[in-house]
Each structure stands twice: as C-alpha cells, then as structure tokens.
N, CA and C atoms as an extended XYZ file, in Angstrom:
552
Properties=species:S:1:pos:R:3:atomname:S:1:resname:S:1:resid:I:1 pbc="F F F"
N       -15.357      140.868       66.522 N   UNK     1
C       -14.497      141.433       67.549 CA  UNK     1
C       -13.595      140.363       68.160 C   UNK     1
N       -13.626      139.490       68.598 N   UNK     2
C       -13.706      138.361       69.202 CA  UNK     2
C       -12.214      137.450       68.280 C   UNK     2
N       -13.044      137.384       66.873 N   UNK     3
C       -11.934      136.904       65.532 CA  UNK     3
C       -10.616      137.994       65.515 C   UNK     3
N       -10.805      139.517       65.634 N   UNK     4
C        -9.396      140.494       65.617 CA  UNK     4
C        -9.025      140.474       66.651 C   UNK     4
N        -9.387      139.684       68.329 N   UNK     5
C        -8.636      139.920       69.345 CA  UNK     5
C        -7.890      138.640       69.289 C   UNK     5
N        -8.065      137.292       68.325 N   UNK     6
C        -7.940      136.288       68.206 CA  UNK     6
C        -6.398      136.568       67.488 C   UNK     6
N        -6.839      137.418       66.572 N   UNK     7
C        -5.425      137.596       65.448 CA  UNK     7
C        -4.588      138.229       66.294 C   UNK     7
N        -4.614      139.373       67.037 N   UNK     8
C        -3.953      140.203       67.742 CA  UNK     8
C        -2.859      138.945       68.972 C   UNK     8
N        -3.798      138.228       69.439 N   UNK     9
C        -3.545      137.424       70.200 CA  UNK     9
C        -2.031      136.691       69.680 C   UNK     9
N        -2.558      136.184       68.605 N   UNK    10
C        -2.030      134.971       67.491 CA  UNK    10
C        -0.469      135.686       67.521 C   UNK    10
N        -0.532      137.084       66.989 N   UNK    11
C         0.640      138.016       66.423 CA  UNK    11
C         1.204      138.015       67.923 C   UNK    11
N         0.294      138.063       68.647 N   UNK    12
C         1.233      138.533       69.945 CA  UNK    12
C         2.364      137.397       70.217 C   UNK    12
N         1.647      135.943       70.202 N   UNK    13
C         2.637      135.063       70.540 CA  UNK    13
C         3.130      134.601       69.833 C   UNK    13
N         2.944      134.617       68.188 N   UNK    14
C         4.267      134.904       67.528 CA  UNK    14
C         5.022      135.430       67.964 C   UNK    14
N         4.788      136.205       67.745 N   UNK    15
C         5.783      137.532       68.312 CA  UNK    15
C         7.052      137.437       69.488 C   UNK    15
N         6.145      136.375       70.128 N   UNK    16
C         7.075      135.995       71.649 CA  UNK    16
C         7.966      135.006       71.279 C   UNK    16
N         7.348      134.100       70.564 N   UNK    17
C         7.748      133.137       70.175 CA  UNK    17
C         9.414      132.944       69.484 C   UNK    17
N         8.906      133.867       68.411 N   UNK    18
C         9.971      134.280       67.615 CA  UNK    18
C        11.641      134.738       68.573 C   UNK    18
N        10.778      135.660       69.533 N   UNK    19
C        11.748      136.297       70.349 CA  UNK    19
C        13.002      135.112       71.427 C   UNK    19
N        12.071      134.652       72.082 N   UNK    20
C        12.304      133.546       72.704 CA  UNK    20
C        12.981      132.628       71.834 C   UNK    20
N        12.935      131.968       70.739 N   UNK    21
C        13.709      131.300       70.016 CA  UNK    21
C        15.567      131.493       69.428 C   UNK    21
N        14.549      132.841       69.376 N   UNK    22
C        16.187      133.398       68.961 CA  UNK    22
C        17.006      133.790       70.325 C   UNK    22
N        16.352      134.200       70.935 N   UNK    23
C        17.494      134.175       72.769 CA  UNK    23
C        17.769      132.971       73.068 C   UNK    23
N        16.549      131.234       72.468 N   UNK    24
C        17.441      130.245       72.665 CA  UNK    24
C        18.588      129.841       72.160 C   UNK    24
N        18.135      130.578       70.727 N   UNK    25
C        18.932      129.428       69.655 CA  UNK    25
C        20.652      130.474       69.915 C   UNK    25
N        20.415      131.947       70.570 N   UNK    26
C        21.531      132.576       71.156 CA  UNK    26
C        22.823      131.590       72.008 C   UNK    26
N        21.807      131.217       73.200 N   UNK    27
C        22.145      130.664       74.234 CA  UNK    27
C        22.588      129.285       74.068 C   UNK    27
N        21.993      128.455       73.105 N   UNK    28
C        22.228      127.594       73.596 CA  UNK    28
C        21.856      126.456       72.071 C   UNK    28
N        21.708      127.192       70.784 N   UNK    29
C        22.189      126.484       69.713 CA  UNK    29
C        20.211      126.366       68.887 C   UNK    29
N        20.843      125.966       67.658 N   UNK    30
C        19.198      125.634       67.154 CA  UNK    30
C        18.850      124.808       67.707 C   UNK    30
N        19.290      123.497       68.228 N   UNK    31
C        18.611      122.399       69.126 CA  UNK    31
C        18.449      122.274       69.696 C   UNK    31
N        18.233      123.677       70.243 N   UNK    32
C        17.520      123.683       71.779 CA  UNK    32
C        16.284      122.916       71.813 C   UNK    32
N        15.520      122.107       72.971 N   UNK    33
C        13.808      121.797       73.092 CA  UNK    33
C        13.218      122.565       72.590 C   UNK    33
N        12.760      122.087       72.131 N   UNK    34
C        11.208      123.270       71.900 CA  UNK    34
C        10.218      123.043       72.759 C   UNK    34
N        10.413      122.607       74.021 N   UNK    35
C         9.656      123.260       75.415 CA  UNK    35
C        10.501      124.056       75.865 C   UNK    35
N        11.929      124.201       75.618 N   UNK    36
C        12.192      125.449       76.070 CA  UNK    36
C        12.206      126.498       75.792 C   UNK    36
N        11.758      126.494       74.628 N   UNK    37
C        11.711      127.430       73.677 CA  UNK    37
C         9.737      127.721       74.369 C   UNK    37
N         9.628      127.063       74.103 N   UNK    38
C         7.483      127.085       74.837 CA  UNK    38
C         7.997      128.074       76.314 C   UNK    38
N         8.437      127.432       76.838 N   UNK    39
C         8.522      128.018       78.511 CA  UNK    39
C         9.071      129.714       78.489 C   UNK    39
N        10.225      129.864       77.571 N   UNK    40
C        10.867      131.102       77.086 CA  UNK    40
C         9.591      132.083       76.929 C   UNK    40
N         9.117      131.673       76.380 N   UNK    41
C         8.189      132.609       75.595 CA  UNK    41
C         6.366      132.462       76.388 C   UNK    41
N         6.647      131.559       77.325 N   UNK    42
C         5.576      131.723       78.133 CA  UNK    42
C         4.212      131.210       77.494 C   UNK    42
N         4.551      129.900       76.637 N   UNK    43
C         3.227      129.425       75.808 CA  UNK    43
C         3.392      128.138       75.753 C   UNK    43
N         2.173      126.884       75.444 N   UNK    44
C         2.407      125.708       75.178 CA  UNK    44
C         3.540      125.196       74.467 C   UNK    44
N         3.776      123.324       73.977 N   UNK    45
C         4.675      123.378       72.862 CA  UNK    45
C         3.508      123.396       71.953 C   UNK    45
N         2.450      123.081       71.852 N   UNK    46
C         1.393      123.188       70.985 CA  UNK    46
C         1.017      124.292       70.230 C   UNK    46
N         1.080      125.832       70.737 N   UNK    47
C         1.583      126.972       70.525 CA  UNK    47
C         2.365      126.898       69.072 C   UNK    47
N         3.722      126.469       70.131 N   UNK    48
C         5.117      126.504       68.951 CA  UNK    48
C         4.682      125.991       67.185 C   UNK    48
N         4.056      124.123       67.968 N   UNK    49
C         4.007      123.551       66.346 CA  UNK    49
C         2.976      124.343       65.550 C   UNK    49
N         1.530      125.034       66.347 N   UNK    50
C         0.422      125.576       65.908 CA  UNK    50
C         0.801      126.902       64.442 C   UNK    50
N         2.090      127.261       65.185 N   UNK    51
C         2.935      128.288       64.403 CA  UNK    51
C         3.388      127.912       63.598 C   UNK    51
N         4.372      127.260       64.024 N   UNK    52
C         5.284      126.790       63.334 CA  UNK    52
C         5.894      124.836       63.019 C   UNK    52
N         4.846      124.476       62.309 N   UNK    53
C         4.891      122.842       62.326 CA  UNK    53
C         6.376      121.929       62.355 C   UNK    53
N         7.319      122.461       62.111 N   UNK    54
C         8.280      121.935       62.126 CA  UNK    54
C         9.551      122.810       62.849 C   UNK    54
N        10.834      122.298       62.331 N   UNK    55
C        11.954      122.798       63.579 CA  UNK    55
C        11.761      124.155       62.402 C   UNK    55
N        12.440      123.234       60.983 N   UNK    56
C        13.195      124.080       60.080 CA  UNK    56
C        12.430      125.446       59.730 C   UNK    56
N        10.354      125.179       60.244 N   UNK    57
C         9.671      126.340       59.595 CA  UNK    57
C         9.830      127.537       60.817 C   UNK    57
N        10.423      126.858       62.246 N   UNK    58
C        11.076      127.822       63.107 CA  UNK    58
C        11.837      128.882       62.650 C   UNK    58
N        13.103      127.917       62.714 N   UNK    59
C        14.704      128.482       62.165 CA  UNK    59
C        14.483      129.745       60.914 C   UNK    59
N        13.398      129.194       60.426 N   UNK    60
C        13.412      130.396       59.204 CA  UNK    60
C        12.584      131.203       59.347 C   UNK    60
N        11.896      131.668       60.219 N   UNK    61
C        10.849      132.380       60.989 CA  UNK    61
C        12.118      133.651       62.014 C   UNK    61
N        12.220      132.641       62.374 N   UNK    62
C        13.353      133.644       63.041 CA  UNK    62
C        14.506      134.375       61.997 C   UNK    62
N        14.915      133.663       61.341 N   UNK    63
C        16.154      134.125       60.507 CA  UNK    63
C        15.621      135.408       59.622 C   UNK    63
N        14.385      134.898       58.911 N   UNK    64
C        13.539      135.955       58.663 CA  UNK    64
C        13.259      137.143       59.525 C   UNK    64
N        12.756      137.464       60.585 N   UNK    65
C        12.164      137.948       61.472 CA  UNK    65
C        13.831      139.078       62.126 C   UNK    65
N        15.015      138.671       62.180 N   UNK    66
C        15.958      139.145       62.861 CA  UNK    66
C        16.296      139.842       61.274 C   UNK    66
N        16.264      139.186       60.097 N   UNK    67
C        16.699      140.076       58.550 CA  UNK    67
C        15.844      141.410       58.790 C   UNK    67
N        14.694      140.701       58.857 N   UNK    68
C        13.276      141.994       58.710 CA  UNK    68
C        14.604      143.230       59.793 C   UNK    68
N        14.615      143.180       60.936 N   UNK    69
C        14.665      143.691       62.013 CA  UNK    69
C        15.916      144.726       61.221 C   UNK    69
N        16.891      143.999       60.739 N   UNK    70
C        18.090      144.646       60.394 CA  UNK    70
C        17.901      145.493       59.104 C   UNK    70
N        17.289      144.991       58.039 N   UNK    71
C        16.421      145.944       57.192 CA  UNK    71
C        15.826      147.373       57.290 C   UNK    71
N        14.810      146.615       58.481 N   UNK    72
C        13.920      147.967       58.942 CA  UNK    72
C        14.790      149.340       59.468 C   UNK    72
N        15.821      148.523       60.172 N   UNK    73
C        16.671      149.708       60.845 CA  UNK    73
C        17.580      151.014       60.095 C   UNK    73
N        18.016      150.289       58.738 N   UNK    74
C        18.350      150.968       57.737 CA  UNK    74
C        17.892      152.985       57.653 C   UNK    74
N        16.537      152.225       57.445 N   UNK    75
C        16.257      153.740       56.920 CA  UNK    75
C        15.843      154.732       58.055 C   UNK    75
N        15.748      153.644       59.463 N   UNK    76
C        15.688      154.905       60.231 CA  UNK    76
C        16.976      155.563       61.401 C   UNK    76
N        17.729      154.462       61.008 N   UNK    77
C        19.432      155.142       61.152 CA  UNK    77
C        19.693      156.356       60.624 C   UNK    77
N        19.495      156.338       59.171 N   UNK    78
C        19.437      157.072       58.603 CA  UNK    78
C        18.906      158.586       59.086 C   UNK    78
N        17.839      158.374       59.340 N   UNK    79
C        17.012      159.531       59.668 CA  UNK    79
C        17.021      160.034       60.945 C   UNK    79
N        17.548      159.012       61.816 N   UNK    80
C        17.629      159.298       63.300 CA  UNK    80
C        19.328      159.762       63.834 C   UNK    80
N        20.396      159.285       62.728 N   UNK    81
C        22.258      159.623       63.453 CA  UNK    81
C        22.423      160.868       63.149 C   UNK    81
N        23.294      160.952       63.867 N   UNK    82
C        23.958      162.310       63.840 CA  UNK    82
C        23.894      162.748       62.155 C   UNK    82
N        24.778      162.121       61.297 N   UNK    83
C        25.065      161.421       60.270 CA  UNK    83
C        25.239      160.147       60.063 C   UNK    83
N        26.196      160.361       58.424 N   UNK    84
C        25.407      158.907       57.728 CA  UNK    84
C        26.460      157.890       58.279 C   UNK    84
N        28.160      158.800       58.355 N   UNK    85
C        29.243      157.069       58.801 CA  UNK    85
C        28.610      156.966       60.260 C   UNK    85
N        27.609      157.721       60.847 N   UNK    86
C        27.137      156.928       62.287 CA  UNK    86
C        25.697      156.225       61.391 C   UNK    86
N        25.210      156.230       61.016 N   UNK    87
C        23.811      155.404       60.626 CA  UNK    87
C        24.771      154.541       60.570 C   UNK    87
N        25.652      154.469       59.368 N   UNK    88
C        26.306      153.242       58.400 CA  UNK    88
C        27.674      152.057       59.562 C   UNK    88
N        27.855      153.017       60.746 N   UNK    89
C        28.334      152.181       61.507 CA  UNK    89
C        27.092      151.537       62.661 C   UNK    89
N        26.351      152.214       62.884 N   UNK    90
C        25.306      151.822       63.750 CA  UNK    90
C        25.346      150.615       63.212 C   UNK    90
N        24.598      150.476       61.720 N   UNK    91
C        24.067      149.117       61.155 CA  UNK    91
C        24.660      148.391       61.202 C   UNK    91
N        25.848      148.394       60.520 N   UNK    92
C        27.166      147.599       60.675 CA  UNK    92
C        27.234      146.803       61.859 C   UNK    92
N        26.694      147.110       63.065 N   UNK    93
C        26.700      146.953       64.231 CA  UNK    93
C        25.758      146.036       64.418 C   UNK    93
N        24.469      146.075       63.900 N   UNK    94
C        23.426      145.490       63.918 CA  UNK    94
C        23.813      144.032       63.361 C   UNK    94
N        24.025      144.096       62.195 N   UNK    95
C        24.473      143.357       61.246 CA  UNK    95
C        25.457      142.374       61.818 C   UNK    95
N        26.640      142.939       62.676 N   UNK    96
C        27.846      142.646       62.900 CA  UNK    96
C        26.615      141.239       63.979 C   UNK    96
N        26.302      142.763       65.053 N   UNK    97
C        25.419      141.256       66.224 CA  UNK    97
C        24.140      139.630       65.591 C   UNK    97
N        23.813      140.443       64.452 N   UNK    98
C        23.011      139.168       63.928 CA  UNK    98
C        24.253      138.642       63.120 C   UNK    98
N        25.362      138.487       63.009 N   UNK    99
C        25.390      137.421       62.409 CA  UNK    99
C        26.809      136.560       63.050 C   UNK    99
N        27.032      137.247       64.530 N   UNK   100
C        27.692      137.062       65.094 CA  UNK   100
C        26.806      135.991       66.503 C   UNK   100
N        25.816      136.260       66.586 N   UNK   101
C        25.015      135.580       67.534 CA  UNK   101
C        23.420      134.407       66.687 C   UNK   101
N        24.235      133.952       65.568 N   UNK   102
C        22.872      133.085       65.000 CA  UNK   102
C        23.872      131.826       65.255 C   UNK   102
N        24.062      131.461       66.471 N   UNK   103
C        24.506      129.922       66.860 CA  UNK   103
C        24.156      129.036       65.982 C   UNK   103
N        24.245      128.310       65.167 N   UNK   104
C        24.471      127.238       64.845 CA  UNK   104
C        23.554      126.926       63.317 C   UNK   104
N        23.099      128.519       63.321 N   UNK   105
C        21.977      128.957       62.208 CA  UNK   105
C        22.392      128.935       60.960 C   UNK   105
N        23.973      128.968       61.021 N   UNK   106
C        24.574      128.978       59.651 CA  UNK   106
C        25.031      127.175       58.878 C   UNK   106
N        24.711      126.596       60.191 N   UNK   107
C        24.883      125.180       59.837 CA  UNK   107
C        23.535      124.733       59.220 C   UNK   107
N        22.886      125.181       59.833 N   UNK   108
C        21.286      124.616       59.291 CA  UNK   108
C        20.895      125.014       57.955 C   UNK   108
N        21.121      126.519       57.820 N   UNK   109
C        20.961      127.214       56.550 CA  UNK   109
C        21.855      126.119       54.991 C   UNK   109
N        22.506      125.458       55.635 N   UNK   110
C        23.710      124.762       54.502 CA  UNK   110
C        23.203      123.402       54.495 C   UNK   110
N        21.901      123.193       55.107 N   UNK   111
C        21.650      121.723       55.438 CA  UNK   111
C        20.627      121.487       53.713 C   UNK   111
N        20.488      120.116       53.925 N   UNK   112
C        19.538      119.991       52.525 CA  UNK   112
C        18.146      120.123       52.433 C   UNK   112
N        18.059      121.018       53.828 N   UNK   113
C        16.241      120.924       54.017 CA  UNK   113
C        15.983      121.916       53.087 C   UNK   113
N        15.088      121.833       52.761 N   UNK   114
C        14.333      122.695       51.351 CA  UNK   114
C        13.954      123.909       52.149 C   UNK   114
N        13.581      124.093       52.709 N   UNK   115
C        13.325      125.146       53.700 CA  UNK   115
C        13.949      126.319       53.977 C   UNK   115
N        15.605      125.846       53.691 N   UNK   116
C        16.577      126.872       53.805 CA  UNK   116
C        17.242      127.297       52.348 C   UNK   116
N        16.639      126.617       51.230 N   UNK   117
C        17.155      126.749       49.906 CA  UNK   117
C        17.196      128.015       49.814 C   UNK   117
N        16.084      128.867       49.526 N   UNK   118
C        16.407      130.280       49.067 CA  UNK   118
C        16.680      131.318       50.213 C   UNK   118
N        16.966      130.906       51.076 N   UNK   119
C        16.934      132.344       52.100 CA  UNK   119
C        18.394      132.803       51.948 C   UNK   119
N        19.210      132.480       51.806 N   UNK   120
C        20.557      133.425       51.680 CA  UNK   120
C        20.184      134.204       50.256 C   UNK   120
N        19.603      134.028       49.051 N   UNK   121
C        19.255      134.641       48.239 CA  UNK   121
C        18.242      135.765       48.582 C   UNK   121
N        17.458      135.381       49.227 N   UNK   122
C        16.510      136.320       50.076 CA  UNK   122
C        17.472      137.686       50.944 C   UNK   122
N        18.140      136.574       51.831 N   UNK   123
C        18.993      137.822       52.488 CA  UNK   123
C        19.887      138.578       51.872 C   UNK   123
N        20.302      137.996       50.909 N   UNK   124
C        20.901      138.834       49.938 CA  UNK   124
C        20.241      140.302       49.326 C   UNK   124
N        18.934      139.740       48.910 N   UNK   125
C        18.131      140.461       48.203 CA  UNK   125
C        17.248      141.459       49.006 C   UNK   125
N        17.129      141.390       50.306 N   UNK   126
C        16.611      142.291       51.644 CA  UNK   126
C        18.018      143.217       51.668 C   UNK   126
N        18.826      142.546       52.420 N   UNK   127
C        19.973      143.548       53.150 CA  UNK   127
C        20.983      144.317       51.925 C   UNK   127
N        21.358      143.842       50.844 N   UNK   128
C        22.229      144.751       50.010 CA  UNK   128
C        21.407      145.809       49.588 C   UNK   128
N        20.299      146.119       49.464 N   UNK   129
C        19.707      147.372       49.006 CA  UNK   129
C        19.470      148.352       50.195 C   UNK   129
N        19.547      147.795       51.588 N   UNK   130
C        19.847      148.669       52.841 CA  UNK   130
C        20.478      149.518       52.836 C   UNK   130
N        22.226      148.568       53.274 N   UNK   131
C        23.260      149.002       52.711 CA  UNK   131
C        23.989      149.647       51.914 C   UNK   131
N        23.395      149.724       50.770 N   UNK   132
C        23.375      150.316       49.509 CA  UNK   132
C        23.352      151.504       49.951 C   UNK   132
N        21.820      152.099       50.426 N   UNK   133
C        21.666      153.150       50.756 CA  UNK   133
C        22.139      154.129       51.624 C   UNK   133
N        23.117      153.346       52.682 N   UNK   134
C        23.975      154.116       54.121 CA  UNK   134
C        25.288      154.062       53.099 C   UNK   134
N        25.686      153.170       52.631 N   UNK   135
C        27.225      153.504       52.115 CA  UNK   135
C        26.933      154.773       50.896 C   UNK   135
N        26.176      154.499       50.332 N   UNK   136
C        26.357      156.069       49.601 CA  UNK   136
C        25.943      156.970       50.397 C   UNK   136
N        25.428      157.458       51.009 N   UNK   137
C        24.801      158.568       51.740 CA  UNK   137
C        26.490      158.817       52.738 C   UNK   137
N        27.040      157.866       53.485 N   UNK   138
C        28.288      157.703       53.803 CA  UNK   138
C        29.697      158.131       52.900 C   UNK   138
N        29.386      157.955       51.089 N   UNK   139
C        30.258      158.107       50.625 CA  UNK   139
C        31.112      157.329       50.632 C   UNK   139
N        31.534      155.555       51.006 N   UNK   140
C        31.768      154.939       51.647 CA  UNK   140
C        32.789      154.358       50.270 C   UNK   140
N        34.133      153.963       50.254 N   UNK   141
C        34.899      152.937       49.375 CA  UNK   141
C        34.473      151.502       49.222 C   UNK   141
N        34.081      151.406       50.176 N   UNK   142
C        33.242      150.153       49.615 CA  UNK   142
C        31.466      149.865       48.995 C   UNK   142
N        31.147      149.365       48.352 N   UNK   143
C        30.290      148.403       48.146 CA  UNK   143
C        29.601      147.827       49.294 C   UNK   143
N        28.256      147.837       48.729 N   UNK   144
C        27.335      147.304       49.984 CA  UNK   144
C        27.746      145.972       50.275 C   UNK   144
N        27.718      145.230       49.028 N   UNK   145
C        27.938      144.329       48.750 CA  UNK   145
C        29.299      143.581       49.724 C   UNK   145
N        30.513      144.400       49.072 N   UNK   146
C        31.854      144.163       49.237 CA  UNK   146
C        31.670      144.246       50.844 C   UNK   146
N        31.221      145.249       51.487 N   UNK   147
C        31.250      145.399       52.836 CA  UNK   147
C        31.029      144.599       53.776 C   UNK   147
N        29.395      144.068       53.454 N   UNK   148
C        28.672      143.185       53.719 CA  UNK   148
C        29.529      141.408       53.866 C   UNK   148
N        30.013      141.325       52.752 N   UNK   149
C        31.205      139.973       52.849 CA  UNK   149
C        32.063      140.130       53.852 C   UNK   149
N        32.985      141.507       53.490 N   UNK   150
C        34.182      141.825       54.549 CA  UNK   150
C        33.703      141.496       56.173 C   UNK   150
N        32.458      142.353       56.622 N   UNK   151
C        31.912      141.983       57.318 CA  UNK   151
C        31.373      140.428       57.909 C   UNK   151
N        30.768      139.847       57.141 N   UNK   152
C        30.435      138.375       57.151 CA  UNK   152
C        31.589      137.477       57.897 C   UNK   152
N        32.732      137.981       56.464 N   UNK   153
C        34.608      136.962       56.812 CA  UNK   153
C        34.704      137.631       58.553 C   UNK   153
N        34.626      138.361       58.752 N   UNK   154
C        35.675      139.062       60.059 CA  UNK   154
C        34.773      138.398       61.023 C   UNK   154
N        33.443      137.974       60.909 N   UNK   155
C        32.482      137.508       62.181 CA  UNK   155
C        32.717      135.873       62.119 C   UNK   155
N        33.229      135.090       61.178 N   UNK   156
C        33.699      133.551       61.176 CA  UNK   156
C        34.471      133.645       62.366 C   UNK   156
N        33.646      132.842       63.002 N   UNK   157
C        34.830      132.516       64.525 CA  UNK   157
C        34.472      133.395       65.499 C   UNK   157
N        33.699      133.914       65.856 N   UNK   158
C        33.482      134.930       66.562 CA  UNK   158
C        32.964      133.938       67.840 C   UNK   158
N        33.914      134.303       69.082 N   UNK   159
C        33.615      133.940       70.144 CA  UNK   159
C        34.036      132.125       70.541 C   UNK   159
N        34.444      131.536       69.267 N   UNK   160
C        35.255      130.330       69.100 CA  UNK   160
C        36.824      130.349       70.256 C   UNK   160
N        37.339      131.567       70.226 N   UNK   161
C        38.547      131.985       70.918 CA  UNK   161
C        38.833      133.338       71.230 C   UNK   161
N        39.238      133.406       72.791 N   UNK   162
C        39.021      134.469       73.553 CA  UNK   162
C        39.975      135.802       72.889 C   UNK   162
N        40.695      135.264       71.947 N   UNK   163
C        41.936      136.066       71.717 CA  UNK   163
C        41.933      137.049       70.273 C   UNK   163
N        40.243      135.994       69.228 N   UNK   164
C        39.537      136.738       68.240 CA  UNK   164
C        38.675      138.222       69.017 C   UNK   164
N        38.385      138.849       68.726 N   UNK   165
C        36.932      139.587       69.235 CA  UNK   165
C        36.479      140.525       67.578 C   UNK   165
N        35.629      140.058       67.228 N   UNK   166
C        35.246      140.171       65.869 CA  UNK   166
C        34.574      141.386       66.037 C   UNK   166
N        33.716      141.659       66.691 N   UNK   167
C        33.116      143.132       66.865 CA  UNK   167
C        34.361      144.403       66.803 C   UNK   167
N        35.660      144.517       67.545 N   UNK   168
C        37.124      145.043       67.217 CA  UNK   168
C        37.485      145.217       66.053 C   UNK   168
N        37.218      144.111       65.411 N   UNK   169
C        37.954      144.058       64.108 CA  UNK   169
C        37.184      144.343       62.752 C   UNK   169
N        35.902      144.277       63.248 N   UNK   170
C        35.092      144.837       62.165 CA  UNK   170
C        35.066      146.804       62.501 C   UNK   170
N        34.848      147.272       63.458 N   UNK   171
C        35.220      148.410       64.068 CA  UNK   171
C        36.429      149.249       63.550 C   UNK   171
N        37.492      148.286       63.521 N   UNK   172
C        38.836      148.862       62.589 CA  UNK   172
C        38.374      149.220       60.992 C   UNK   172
N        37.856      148.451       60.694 N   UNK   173
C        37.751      147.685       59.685 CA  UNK   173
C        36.643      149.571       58.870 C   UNK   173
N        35.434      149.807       59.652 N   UNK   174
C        34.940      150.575       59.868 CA  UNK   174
C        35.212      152.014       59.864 C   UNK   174
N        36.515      151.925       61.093 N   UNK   175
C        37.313      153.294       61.036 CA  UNK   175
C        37.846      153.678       59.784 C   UNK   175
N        38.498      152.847       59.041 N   UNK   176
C        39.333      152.816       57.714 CA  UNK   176
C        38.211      153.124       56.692 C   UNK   176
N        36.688      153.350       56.864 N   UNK   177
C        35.809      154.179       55.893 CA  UNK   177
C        35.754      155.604       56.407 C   UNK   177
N        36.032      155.748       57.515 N   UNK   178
C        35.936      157.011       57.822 CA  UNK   178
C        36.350      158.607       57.131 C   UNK   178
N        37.533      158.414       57.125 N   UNK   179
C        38.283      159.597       56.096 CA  UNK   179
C        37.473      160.159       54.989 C   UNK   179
N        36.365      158.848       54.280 N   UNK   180
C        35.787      159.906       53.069 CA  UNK   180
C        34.485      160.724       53.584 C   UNK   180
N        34.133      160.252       54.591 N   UNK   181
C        32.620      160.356       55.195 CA  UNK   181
C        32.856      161.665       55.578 C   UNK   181
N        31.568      163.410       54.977 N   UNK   182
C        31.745      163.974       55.248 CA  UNK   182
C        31.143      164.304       56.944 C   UNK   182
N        30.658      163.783       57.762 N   UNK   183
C        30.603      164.325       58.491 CA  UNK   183
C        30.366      162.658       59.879 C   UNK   183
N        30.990      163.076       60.888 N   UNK   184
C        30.545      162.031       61.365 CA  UNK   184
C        29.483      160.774       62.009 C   UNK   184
C-alpha cells in the first residue's frame, strides 16, 4: 500500500514538475534555475535531479509531455467540436500555442546533446498521424504534413516584434481551408 501511494506520489510530482518547468521555460527561457523551477512546482531541487538527472533529461520530459498533450487532444477534438474545420482549427491552435511558447526549446533541440537527437523525428512521428486524421475528416487542401510546416514557418518570430502576431496569421492562413470543409 505504502509502495502505490509512493508511485502515486512520485507521478504526482512529476507531474508538477513537468508543469512548472514548462511555465518556466515559458517565462523566462530553458535556463531558468532549477530552484526555480523546484519552488514553481512546490518541491526540493533534489526532487527535480531525483526525476530528472540532468537539464537536457528535463527539456525532453517536457517537450515530450506538451507533444503527448497535443496528440492526445486530436481525437477528442474530434469527438467533442461542433465539427471537424472546428476540431482541425481548435488543434491548430494547440499546436500554434506549443510551438509558439517553447522559449528557447528550439535552440536546445539543435544543440549536440544526444538527448535531443531523435525527438523532432519522434515529433514528427506522434503529431503527423493526429493531423492526418482532422485534415481528412476536415476535407482539408492541405496535408498534415504540409500544414504542420506552414504552420511551424508562420510561428518563427512569434512575439520577437510587436507588429508580427503569428497566432493572426496562422488563423488567415486557416480561414483559406475553410471553403472545402463541409460543415463548420
């Protein structure tokens, strides 16, 4: 009993952990402390390394953990919008905010730590079969794939200058699938 309130425990502050990291690494970059990242989340730094022994087995804990999130949402967009160009813009949306708010995550991901070698292949291999599934159900001219990039390009720079607003322009971008989508 004692050992499953242990695990429960464990998951829980993962769990926080994870959360807290990514509202730092939001706020205020991957290099944030990792006592502030401890304090965020309301646990030792001992906690943190206990989890997660290094920065990079962080960064990919989270990066992981926010993919999972955008994944999961897929199929119950689906099942929960009005229709599918609202599932398929919902996500879009999702998508648009993770990859518009991973501060400094895309620098690290390009770094030579081994750590980050396969995860864009990973994310590749999670999120295009999502996608896949809302753009056809959408009827959509594009490609999960194709979308997914278009998307990616329009979020470069996002929030760099007051005069970009990338969430707008992916939105346009969005409207212009609309016309085939039978229903909204």
């Amino acid at each position: 009993m004692a050992e499953s309130r242990k695990r429960a425990d464990a998951r829980r502050n993962e769990q926080s952990l994870l959360d807290a990291a990514a509202a730092a690494f939001v706020s205020d970059g991957v290099q944030v402390p990792v006592r502030d990242i401890a304090a965020k989340a309301g646990v030792g730094v001992g906690t943190i390394y206990r989890h997660f022994p290094t920065r990079a087995d962080l960064i990919v804990a989270v990066y992981r953990h926010q993919v999972e999130a955008c994944a999961e949402a897929g199929p119950r967009l689906l099942r929960e919008s009005p229709g599918p160009y609202a599932a398929l813009t919902s996500w879009i949306d999702l998508f648009a905010d993770f990859l518009i708010t991973k501060h400094g995550l895309a620098e690290a991901l390009q770094s030579e730590d081994a750590a980050f070698q396969s995860l864009h292949t990973w994310f590749l291999d999670r999120l295009v079969p999502v996608c896949d599934q809302l753009v056809r159900a959408a009827d959509s001219r594009l490609g999960a794939f194709e979308l997914m990039y278009a998307v990616g390009n329009l979020c470069i720079g996002a929030g760099r200058d007051d005069r970009y607003d990338a969430r707008r322009v992916v939105g346009v971008l969005l409207d212009g699938l609309r016309p085939r989508c039978a229903t909204p």
